[in-house]
C-alpha positions as CSV (number, residue, x, y, z in Angstrom):
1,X,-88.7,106.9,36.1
2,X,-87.1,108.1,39.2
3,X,-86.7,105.8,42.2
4,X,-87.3,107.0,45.7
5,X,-85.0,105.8,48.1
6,X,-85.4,105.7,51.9
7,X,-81.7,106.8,52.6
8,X,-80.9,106.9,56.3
9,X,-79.7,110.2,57.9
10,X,-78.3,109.3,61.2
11,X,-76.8,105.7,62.4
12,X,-79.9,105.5,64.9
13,X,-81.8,105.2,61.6
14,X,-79.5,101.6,60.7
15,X,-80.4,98.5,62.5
16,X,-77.2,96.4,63.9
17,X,-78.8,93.0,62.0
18,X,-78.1,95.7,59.0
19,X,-74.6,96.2,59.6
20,X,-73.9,92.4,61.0
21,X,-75.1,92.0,56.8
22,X,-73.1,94.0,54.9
23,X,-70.2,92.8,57.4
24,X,-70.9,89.2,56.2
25,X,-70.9,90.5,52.6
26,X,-67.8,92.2,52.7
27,X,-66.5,89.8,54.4
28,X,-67.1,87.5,51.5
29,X,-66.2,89.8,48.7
30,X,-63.5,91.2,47.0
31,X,-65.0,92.6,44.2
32,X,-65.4,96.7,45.5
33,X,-68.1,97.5,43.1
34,X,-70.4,94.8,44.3
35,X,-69.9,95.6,48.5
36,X,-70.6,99.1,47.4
37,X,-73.9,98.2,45.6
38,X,-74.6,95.6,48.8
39,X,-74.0,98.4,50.8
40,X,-76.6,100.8,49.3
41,X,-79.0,97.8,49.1
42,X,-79.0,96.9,52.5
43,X,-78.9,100.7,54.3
44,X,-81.3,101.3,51.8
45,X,-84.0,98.9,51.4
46,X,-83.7,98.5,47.9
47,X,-83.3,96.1,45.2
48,X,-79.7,95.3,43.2
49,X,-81.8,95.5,39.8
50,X,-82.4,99.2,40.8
51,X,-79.3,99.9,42.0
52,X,-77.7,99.1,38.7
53,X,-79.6,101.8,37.1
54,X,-78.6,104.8,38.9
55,X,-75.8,107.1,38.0
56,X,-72.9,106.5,39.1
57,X,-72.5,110.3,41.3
58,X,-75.6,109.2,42.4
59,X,-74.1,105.5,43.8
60,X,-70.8,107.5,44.7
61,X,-72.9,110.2,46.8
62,X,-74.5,107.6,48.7
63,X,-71.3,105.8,49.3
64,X,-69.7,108.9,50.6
65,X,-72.6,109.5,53.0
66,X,-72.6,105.9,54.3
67,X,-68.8,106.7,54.9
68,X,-69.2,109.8,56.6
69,X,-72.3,108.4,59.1
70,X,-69.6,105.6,60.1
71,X,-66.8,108.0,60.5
72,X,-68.8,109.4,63.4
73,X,-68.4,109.3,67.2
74,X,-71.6,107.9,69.1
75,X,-71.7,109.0,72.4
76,X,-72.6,106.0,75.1
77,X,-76.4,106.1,76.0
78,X,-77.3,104.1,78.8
79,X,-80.8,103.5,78.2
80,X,-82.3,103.3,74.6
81,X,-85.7,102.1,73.1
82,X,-86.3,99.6,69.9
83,X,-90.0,99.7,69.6
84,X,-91.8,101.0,73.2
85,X,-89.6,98.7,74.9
86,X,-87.2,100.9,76.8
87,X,-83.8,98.7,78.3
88,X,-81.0,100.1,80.2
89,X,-77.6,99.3,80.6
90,X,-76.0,97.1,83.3
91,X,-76.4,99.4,86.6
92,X,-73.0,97.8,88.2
93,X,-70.3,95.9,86.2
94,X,-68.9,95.3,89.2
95,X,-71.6,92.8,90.6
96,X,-72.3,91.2,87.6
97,X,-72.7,87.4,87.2
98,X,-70.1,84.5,86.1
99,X,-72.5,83.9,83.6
100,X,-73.0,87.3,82.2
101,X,-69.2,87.8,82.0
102,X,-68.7,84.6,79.8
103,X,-71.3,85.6,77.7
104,X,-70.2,89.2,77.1
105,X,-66.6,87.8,76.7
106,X,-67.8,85.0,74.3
107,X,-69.6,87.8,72.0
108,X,-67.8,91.5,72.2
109,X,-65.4,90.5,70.4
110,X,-66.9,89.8,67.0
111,X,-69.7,92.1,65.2
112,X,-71.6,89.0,63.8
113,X,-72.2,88.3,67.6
114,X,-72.9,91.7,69.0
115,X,-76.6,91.0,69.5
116,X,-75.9,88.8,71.8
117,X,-73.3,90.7,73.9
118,X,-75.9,93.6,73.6
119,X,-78.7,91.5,75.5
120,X,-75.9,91.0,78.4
121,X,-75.6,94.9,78.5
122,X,-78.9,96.4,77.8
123,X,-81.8,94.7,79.2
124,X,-85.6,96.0,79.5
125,X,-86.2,98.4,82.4
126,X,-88.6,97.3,84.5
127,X,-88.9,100.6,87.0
128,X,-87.4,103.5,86.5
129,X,-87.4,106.9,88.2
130,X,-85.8,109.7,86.7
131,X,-82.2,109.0,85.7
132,X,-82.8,105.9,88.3
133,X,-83.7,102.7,86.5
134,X,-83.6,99.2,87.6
135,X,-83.2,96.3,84.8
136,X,-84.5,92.9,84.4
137,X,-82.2,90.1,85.2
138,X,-80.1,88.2,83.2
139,X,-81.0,85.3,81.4
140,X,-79.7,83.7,78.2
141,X,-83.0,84.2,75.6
142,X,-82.7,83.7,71.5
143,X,-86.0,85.8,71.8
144,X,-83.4,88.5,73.2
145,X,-81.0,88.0,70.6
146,X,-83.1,88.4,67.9
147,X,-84.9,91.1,69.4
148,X,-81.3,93.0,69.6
149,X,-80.5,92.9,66.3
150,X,-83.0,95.6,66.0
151,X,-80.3,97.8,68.1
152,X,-79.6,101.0,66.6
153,X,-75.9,100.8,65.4
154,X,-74.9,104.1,67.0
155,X,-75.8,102.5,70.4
156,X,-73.5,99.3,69.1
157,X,-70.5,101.1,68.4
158,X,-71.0,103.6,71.0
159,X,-70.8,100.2,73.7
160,X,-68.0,98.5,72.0
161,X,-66.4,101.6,72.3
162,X,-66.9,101.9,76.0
163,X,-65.7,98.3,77.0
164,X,-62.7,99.0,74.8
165,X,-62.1,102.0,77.2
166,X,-62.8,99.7,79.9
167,X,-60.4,97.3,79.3
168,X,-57.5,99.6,78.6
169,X,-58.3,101.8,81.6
170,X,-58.3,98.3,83.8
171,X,-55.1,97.6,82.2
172,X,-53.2,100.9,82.9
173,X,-54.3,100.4,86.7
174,X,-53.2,96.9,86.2
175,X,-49.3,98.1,85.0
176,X,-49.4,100.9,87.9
177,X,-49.8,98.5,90.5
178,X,-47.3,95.8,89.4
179,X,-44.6,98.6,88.6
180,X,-45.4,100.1,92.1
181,X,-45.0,96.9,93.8
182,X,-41.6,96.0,92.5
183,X,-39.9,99.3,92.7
184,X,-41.1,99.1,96.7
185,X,-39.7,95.7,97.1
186,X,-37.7,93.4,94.6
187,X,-38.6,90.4,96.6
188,X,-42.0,91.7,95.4
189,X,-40.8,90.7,91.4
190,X,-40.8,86.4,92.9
191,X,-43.6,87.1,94.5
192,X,-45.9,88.4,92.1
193,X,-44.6,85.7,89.4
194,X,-45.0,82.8,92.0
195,X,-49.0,84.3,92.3
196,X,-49.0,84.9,88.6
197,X,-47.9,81.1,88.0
198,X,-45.6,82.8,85.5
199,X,-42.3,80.9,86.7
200,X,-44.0,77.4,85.8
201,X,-44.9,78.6,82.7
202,X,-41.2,79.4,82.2
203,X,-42.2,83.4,81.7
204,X,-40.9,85.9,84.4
205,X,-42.0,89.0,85.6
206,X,-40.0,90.9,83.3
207,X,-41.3,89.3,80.0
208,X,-44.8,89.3,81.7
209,X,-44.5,93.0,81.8
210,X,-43.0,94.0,78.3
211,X,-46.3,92.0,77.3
212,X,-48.5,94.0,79.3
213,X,-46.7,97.1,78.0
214,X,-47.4,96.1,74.1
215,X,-51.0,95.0,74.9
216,X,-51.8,98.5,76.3
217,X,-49.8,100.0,73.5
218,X,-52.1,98.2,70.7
219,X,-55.1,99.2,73.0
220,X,-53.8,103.0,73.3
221,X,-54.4,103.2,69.1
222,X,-57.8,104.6,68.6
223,X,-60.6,102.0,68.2
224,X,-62.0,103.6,65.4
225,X,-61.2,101.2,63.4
226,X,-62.4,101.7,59.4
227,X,-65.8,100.4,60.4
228,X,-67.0,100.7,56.6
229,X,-64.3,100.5,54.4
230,X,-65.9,101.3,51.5
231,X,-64.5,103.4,47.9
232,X,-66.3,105.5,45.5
233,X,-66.3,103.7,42.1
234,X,-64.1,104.4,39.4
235,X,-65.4,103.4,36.1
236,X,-62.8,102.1,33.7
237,X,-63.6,103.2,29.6
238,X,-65.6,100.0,29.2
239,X,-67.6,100.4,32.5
240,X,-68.0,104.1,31.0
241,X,-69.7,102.9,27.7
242,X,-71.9,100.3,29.5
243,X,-73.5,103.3,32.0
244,X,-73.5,105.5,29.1
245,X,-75.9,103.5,27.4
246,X,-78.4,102.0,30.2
247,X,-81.4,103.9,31.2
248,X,-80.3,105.6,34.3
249,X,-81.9,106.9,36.9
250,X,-82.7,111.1,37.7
C-alpha cells in the first residue's frame, strides 16, 4: 500500500497556524524523533500511525526538504491574499495609532502571537489602484486573528524580517545622532542624560551608549535564526531491527 502525501513545495503552501503548531510541539519536546514525525504530520496533513510506516530515507527526505524551505529568504510582499480576500500592508508606519503600536509591540515578538501582530500590519484593501491601495482601519478583531493564522508563512517571516531591519536601522540613526551631538558639544553629554532621565536612574551617558552599541551589535547578527531546527534520524541497531521488520511504506 503506498500512501500519497500532499507535501508542500513552497512556504506559501504552509499556513502560519501550521508553523505556530510544530513551534508549540518542539517547544514541548525533547525527544528528536517525535518533533520530526510532528513535523511531517503537521506540513503534511497526515496521520502519526502512517508516518510510522514509512522508510526512514523516506521520513529523512522529507525532513531535509522541510529544512531547506525554512532555510530560505522570503522577500517582503506588501499585499497578499488568503482566500479572495486581498489585505495590504500598513501604507505609513509613521502615522500609525498608539493602539496599533502596543499591539504590534505586545505580539512581534513571539511566533505563537504572530497572527495577531499580522492583523496590525496587513489589513483588507478596501480600494486599490494599481500599486495604490488603501486599507481598512484598525481595529482589534479575534475574527482577524483567527482569520490570520491562515497567513502564508513566507509572508510571516518575510515581515518579521523587515521590522527586525526596522528596528536596527532606527537604532543606527539613533547612535549617529547621540555620537554627533556630544563630539559637537560636551555640555551636550549632561544634557542628553538629563532628557534621557538617565542620571536619576544612576546610568550616564557613557554606559547608556556602550548599551546602545551591544544592542545594535546583537541586532547586526543575521535574523535567520534556525527557524526549524530539525535532524535527520539516525537509527540505533535496535531502532534498525524494529524498521526492518514493520511493513513499510514504497
Amino acid at each position: 500500500m503506498k500512501l500519497e502525501i500532499n507535501v508542500p513545495t513552497t512556504l506559501s503552501e504552509i499556513p502560519l497556524k501550521s508553523y505556530q503548531e510544530f513551534l508549540k510541539v518542539q517547544e514541548g519536546s525533547n525527544d528528536e524523533e517525535f518533533i520530526a514525525q510532528k513535523m511531517v504530520q503537521i506540513f503534511c496533513g497526515i496521520e502519526l500511525k502512517d508516518i510510522v510506516k514509512m522508510k526512514l530515507t523516506s521520513l529523512n527526505e522529507l525532513i531535509t526538504h522541510f529544512k531547506n524551505l525554512f532555510e530560505q529568504k522570503p522577500k517582503f510582499q506588501p499585499t497578499f491574499k488568503i482566500g479572495t480576500q486581498e489585505f495590504g500592508f500598513i501604507t505609513n508606519l509613521e502615522e500609525i495609532s498608539f493602539g496599533e503600536y502596543v499591539d504590534l509591540e505586545n505580539n512581534l515578538l513571539k511566533w505563537e502571537d504572530y497572527h495577531k501582530a499580522m492583523a496590525v500590519m496587513y489589513r483588507p484593501i478596501k480600494m486599490k489602484f494599481k500599486d495604490k491601495y488603501e486599507i481598512v482601519d484598525y481595529t482589534p478583531m479575534e475574527e482577524m486573528h483567527e482569520l490570520m493564522k491562515f497567513t502564508p508563512v513566507d509572508i510571516a517571516i518575510s515581515s518579521s524580517v523587515f521590522f527586525w531591519n526596522l528596528g536596527s536601522e532606527l537604532l543606527t540613526a539613533t547612535l549617529t545622532y547621540l555620537e554627533r551631538q556630544i563630539k559637537m558639544n560636551r555640555k551636550t553629554e549632561t544634557s542628553l542624560a538629563n532628557k534621557l532621565n538617565l542620571e536619576n536612574n544612576g546610568v550616564g551617558i557613557n554606559q547608556f551608549m556602550h548599551s546602545l552599541k551591544e544592542t545594535l551589535q546583537d541586532l547586526t547578527q543575521s535574523p535567520a535564526i534556525d527557524l526549524l531546527n530539525v535532524s535527520p534520524i539516525l537509527p540505533s541497531k535496535n531502532k534498525s531491527k524494529k524498521l526492518n521488520n514493520a511493513n513499510l511504506i514504497n
